[in-house]
C-alpha positions in Angstrom: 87.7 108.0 106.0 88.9 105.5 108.5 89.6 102.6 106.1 90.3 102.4 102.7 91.3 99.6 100.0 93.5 100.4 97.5 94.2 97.7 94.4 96.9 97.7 92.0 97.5 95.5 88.9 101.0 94.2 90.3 102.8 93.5 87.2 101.3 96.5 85.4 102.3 99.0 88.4 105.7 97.5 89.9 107.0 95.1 87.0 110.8 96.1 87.9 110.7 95.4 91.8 112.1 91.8 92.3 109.1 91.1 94.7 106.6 91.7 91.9 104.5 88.7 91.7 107.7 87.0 94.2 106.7 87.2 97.8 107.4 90.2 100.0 109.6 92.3 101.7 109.8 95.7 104.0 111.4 97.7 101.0 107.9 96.3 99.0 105.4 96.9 101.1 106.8 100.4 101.7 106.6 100.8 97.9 103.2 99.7 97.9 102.1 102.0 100.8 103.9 105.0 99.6 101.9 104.3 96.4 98.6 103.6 97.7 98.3 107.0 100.0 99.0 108.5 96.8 96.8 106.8 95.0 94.1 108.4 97.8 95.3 111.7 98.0 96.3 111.2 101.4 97.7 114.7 102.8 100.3 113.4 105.0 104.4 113.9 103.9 104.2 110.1 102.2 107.7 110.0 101.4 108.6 109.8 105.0 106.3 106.5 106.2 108.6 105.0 109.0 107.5 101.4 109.2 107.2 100.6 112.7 106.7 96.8 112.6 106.3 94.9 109.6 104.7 90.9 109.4 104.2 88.7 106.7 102.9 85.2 107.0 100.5 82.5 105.5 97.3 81.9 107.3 97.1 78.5 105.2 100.9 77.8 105.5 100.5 75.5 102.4 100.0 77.6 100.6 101.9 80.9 100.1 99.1 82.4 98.2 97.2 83.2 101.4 100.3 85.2 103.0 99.4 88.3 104.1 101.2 91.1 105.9 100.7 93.7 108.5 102.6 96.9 108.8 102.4 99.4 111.4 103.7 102.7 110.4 104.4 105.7 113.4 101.7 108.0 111.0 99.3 107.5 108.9 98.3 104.3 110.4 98.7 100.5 110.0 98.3 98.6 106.4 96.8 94.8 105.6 99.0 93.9 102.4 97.9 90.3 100.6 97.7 89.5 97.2 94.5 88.3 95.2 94.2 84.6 93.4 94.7 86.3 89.6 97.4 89.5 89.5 96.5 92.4 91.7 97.9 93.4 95.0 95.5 94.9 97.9 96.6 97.5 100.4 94.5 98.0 102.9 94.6 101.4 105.2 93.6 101.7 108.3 93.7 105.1 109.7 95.3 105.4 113.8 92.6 107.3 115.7 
């Protein structure tokens, strides 16, 4: 499959990780990828995901709760990370052709 979305109940799946519910960073959404290509049975090596480029921002930037990120990896492919209005966590994966 060329795209898949992967959701996670945050605070139920990464309640130790200081981002948890607390904005982002690389070491997160690495977490979060690592996590969701398990989660699909992805047959990749997924504990060597080398993030390639890695952005977060706000597409309403007054708001934080619209801040989304995109992170390119060398293999499987690139990611859409964003978090939904109540407690889960998307991960959307997007397969390089």
């Amino acid at each position: 499959m060329d795209t898949q979305t992967i959701t996670f109940v945050e605070f139920e799946n990464f309640p130790n990780h200081p981002n948890c519910e607390n904005g982002w960073s690389e070491d997160y959404a690495k977490l979060l990828i690592n996590k969701a290509l398990e989660e699909i049975e992805h047959h990749s090596d997924i504990t060597n995901v080398v993030i390639t480029k890695y952005v977060c921002r706000a597409i309403d930037e007054t708001n934080l709760s619209t801040e989304v990120c995109y992170v390119e990896t060398e293999q499987p492919g690139f990611f859409y990370i964003m978090r939904d209005m109540v407690a889960s966590v998307n991960v959307v994966y997007n397969r390089w052709d």
